[in-house]
C-alpha positions as CSV (number, residue, x, y, z in Angstrom):
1,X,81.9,172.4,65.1
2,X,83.8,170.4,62.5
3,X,87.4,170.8,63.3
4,X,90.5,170.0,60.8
5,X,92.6,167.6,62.7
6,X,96.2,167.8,61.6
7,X,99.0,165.2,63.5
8,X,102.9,166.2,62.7
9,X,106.3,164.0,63.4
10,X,108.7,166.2,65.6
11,X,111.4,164.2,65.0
12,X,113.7,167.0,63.4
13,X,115.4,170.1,64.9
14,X,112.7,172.0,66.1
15,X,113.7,175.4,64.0
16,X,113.5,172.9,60.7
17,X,110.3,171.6,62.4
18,X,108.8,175.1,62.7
19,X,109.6,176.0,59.0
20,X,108.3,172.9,57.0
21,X,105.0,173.3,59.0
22,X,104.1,176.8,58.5
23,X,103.5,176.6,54.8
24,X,101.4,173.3,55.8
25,X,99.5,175.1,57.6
26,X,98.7,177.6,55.2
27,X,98.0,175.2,52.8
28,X,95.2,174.0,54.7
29,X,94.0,177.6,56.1
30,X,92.4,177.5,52.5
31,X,90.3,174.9,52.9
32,X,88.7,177.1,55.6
33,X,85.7,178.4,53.2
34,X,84.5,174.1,54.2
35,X,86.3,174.5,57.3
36,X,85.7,176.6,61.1
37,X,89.4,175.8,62.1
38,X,92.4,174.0,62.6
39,X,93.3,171.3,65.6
40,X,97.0,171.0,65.7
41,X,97.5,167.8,67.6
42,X,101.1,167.1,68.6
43,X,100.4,164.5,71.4
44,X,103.5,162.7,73.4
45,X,101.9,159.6,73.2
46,X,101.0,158.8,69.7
47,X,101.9,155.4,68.4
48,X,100.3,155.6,64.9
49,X,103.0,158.7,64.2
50,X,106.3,158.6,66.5
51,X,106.6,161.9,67.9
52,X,109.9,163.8,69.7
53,X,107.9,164.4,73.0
54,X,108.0,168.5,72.9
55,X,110.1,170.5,75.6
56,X,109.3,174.1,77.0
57,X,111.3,175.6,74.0
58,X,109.9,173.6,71.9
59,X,105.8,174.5,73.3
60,X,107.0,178.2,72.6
61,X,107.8,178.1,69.1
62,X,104.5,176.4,68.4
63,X,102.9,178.8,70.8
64,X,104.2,181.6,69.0
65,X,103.0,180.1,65.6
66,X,99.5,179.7,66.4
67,X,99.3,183.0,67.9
68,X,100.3,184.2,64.5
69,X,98.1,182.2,62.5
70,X,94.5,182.9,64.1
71,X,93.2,179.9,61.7
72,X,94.1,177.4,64.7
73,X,91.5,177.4,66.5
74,X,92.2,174.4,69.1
75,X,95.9,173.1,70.3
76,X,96.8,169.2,71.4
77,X,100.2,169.0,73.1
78,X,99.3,166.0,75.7
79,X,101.7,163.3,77.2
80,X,104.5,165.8,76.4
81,X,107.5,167.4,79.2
82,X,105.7,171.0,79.2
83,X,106.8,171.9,83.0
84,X,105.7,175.7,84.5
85,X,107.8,177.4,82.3
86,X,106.1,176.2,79.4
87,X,103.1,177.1,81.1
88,X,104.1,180.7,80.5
89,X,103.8,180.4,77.2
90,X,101.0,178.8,77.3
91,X,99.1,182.0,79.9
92,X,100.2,184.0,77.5
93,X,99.0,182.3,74.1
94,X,95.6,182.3,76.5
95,X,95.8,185.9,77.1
96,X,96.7,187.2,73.4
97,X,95.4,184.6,71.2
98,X,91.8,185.6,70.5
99,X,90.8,182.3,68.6
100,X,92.0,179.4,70.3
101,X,88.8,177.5,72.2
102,X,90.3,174.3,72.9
103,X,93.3,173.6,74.8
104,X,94.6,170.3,76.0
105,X,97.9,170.2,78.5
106,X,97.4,167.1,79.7
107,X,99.6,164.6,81.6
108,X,102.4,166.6,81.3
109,X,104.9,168.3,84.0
110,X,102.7,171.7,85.3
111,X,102.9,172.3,88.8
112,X,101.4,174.5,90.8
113,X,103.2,177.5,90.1
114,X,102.4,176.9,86.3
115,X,98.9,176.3,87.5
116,X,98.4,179.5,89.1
117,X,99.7,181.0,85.9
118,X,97.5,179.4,83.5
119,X,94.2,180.3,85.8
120,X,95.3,184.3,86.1
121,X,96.1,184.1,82.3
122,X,92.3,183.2,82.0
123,X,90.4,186.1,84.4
124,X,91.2,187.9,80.9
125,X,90.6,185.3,78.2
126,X,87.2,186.0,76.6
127,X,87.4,183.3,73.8
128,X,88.5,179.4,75.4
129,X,85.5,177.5,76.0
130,X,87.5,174.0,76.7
131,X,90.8,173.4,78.8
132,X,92.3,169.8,79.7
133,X,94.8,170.0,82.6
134,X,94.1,166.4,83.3
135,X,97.2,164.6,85.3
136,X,99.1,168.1,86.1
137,X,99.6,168.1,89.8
138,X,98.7,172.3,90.2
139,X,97.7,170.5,93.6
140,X,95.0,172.2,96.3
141,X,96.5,175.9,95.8
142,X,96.3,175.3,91.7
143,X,92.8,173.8,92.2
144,X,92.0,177.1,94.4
145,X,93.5,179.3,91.9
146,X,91.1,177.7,89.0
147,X,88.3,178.3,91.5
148,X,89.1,182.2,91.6
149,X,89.1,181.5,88.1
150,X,85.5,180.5,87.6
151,X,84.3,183.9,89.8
152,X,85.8,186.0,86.8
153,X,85.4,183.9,83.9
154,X,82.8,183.3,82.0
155,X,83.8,182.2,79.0
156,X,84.8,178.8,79.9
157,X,82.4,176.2,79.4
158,X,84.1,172.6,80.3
159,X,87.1,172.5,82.5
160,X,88.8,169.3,83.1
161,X,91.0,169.0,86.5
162,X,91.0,165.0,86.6
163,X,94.2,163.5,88.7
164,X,95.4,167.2,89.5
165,X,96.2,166.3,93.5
166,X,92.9,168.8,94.0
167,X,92.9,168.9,97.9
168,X,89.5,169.0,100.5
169,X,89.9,173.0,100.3
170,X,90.0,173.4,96.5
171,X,87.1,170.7,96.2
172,X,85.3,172.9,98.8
173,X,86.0,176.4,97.0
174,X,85.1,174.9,93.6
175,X,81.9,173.5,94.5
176,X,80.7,176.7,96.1
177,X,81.7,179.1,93.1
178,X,80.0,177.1,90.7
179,X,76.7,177.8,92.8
180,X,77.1,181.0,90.6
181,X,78.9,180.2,87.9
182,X,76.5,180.2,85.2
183,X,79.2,179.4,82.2
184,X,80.3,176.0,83.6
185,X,78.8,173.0,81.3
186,X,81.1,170.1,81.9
187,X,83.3,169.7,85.4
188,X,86.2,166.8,85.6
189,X,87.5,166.5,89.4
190,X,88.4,162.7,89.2
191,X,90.9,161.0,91.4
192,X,91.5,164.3,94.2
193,X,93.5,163.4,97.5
194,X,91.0,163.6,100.4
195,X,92.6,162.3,103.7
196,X,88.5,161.8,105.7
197,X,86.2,159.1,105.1
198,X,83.4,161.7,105.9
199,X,81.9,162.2,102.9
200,X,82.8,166.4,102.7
201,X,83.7,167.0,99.0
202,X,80.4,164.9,98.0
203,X,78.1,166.9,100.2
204,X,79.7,170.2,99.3
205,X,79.4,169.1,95.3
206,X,75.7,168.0,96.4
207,X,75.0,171.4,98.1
208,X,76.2,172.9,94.6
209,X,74.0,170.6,92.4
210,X,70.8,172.1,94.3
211,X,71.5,175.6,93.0
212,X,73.5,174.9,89.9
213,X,71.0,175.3,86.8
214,X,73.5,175.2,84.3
215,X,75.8,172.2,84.9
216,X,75.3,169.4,82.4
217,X,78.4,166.8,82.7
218,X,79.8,166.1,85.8
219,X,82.8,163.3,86.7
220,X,83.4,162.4,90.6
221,X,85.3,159.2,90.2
222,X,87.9,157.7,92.6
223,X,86.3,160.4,95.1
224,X,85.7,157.6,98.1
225,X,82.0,157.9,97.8
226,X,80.1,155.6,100.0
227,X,76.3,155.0,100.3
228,X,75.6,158.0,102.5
229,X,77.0,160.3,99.6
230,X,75.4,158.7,96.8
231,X,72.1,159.3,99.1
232,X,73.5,163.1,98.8
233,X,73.9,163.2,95.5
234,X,70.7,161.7,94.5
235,X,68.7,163.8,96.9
236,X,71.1,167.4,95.1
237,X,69.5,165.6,91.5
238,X,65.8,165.9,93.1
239,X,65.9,169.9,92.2
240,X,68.3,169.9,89.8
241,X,67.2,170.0,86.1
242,X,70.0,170.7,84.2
243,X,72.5,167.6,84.8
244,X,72.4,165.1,82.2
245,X,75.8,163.1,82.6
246,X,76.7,161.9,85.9
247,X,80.0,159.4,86.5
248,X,80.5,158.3,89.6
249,X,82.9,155.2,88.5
250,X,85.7,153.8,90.8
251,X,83.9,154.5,94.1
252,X,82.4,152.4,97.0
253,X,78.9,152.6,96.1
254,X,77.6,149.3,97.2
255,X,73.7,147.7,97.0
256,X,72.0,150.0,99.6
257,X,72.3,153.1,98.0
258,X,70.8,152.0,95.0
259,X,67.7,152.4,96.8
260,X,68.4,156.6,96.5
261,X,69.5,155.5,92.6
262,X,66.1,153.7,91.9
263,X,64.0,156.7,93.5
264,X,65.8,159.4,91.4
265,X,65.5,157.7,88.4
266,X,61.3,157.3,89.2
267,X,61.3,160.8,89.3
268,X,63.7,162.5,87.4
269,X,63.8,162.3,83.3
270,X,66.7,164.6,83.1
271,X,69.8,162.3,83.6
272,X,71.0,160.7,80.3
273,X,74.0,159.1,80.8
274,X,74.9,157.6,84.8
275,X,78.7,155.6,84.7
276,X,78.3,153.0,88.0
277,X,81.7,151.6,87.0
278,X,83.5,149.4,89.4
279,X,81.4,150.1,92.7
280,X,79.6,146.9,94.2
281,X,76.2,147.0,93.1
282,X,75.8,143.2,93.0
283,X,72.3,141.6,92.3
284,X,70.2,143.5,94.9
285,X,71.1,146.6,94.1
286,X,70.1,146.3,90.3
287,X,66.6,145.3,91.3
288,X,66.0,149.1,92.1
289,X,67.1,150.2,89.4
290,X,65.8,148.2,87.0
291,X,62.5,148.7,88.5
292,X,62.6,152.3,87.9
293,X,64.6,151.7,84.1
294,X,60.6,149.1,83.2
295,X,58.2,151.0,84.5
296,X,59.3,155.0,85.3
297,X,62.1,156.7,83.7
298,X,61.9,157.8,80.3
299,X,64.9,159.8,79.9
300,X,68.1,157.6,80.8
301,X,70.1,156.6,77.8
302,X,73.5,155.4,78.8
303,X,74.3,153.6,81.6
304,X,77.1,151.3,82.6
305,X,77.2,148.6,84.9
306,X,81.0,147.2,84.1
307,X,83.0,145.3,86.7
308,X,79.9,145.7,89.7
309,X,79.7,142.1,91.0
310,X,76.4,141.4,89.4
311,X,75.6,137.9,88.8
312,X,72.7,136.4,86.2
313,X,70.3,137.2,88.2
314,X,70.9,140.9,87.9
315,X,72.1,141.0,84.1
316,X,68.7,139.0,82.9
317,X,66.5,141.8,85.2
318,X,68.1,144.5,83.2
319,X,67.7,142.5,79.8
320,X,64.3,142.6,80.5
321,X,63.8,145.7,81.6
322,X,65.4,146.8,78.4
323,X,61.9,145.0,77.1
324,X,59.7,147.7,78.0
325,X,62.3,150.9,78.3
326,X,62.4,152.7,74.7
327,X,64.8,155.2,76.1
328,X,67.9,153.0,77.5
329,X,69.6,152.7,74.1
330,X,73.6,152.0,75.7
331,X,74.6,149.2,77.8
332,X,77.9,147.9,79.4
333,X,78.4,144.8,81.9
334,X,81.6,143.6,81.2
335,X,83.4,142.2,84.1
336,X,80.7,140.7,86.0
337,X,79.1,137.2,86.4
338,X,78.2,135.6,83.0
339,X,75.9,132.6,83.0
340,X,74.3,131.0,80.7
341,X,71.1,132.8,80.8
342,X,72.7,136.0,81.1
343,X,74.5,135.6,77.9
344,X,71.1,134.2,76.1
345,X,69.4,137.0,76.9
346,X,71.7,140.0,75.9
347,X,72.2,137.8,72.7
348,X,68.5,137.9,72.2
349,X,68.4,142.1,72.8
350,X,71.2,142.1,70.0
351,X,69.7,139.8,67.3
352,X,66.1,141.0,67.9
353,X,67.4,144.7,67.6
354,X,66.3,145.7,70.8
355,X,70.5,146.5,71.5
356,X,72.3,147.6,68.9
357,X,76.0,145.8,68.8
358,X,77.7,149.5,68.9
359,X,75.8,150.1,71.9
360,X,77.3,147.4,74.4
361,X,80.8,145.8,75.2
362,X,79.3,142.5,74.6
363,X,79.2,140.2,71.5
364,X,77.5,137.0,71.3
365,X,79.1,134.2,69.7
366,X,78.3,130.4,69.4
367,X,80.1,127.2,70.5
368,X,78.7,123.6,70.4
369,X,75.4,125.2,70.4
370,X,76.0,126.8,73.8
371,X,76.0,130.9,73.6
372,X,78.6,133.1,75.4
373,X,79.3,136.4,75.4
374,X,83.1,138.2,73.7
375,X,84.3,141.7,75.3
376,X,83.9,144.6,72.4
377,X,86.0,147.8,73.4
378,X,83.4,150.1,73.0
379,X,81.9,152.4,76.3
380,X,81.0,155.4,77.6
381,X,84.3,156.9,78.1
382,X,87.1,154.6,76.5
383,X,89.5,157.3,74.9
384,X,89.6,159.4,77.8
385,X,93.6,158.5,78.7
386,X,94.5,156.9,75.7
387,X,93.8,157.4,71.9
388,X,93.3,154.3,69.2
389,X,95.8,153.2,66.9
390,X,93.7,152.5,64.2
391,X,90.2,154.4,63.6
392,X,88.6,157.2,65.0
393,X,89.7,158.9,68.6
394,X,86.2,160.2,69.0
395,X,84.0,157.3,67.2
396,X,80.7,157.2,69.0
397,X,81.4,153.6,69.9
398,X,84.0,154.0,72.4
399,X,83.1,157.1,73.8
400,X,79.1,157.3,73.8
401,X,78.6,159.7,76.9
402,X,80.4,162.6,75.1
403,X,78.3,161.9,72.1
404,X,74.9,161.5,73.5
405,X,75.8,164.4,75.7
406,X,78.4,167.0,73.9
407,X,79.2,169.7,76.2
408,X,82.0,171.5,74.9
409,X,84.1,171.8,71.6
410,X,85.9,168.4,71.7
411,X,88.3,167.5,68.9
């Protein structure tokens, strides 16, 4: 869906504010014959356009205005000081608003009260297909109120509870609704706060991903897994034909369980995009899985490699894997082990065509006739947090996971 995306400056009284931009909005509800609707993006955090970070009374004056003017269609109000009061307003835009599909709340100050509110406001909501309560700390009884959520709701198709505080029991009750949940595309539950090293929330997530046939994009980072549940997970992906986006980034995924890596990716042709970021693959580890990237999968298009303690020896084996896999198409190693071989052979992917420049974080350049290789911000996920100064917040580029696999409605 092409959405209209329209940034304001909140630096006036908020009354003022409120009047000056409801004719603007009108003026652009007319270009909806071109149009399917508005994003009204009011984000704390935006450099290119300094914004008055919004308050509570501020959130339900523009709550009440896009109730009112069912041409918005998708609301941005992240990195503001929304706290559970504000979260009132926002349950109730949920629950009377029948055209809004895309909300984002993130990073600001929800609780858990205001998460409680927020999931009850959706057991009615029949039209949002996309909510971002990424960095609210609703805690383990907000994350069990969103999974009470998902046993109603089937509307929703990409919910994002990154760096919520989720807790072992919310992890636990999540994972087993969405065994039914047949709505669910995309699933965020980075950065949680376990207190084992045994492994539970991976095996109870892996235990899902057997039954799930519907799940498509799923993020466990920061989630302490070790080799015995990436063994899990890769034995869940055996059965499971529907995922296609896997990040398991910021773990403790060392060599030995790529082993369970290389075998899934001989046999399955689902997965599209796998994130490895910052585990501890190192040079053994890649040899599995660029065995199965040359000579058996035919399906994996993304995958990133950044800061895993791979040397040349493991860089060059995927180069050349790259040789005789058509499929991989995106590749990112920044922040390992450069040597000179390693940055000859990338630079011969790129200038042959083989890698297309957009499609790394690498960029070959030449000095005394010696080749080395310059850091490009592109990847699979790089706006996630932040948005760009100059260019596009959703370019491709910088965030090639969403594009190669959309899930949801994602201005």
């Amino acid at each position: 869906m092409r959405l209209l995306h329209l940034s304001l400056c909140a630096n006036k009284n908020y009354f003022d504010f409120f009047t000056e931009l409801l004719p603007c909005v009108l003026k652009y509800s007319l270009l909806l014959r071109f149009q399917n609707g508005i994003t009204l993006k009011l984000a704390g955090n935006n450099r290119a356009i300094p914004m008055q970070r919004l308050t509570d009374d501020d959130f339900e004056i523009i709550t009440y205005l896009v109730k009112i003017h069912r041409t918005i269609t998708g609301l941005d109000v992240r990195y503001n000081l929304i706290s559970d009061f504000g979260a009132i307003h926002a349950a109730q835009l949920i629950e009377e608003n029948p055209t809004v599909i895309y909300l984002n709340l993130m990073f600001n100050d929800i609780t858990t009260e205001g998460g409680e509110i927020i999931a009850k406001a959706l057991h009615r909501n029949q039209t949002l297909k996309y909510l971002r309560m990424t960095g609210n700390k609703i805690e383990n009884r907000g994350g069990m109120s969103f999974a009470t959520m998902l046993q109603i709701n089937s509307t929703l198709e990409k919910l994002d509870l990154g760096d919520c505080d989720l807790g072992m029991q919310s992890l636990i009750a999540m994972a087993t609704v969405l065994t039914k949940n047949d709505s669910i595309r995309g699933l965020n539950l980075n950065r949680p706060i376990l207190k084992t090293e045994q492994e539970e929330s991976i095996v109870h997530i892996s235990h899902m991903l057997q039954r799930n046939s519907t799940l498509i994009e799923l993020h466990v980072s920061k989630h302490d897994i070790k080799n015995f549940g990436m063994q899990q997970l890769c034995e869940a992906l055996y059965e499971n034909t529907a995922l296609r986006y896997l990040d398991v980034t910021c773990n403790r995924i060392t060599r030995d369980a790529m082993k369970f890596l290389g075998e899934l990716l001989k046999r399955n042709n689902v997965l599209e995009v796998i994130d490895l970021s910052y585990n501890r693959i190192e040079d053994e580890g890649s040899m599995y899985v660029c065995e199965a990237l040359a000579f058996y999968n035919t399906s994996l298009k993304v995958l990133s490699l950044v800061s895993n303690h791979i040397t040349g020896i493991g860089l060059v084996a995927f180069s050349e894997a790259m040789k005789t896999n058509t499929t991989l198409s995106h590749i990112y190693i920044w922040g390992n082990k450069f040597d000179k071989e390693t940055c000859q052979a990338f630079s011969n992917l790129i200038n042959t065509g083989r890698l297309k420049q957009e499609n790394t974080d690498v960029e070959p350049y030449e000095v005394d006739d010696c080749v080395y290789l310059a850091e490009l911000s592109y990847g699979v996920k790089k706006h996630y947090y932040w948005t760009p100064t100059f260019g596009e917040v959703d370019s491709a580029e910088a965030n090639s996971g969403f594009a190669v696999v959309p899930t949801a409605a994602h201005p």
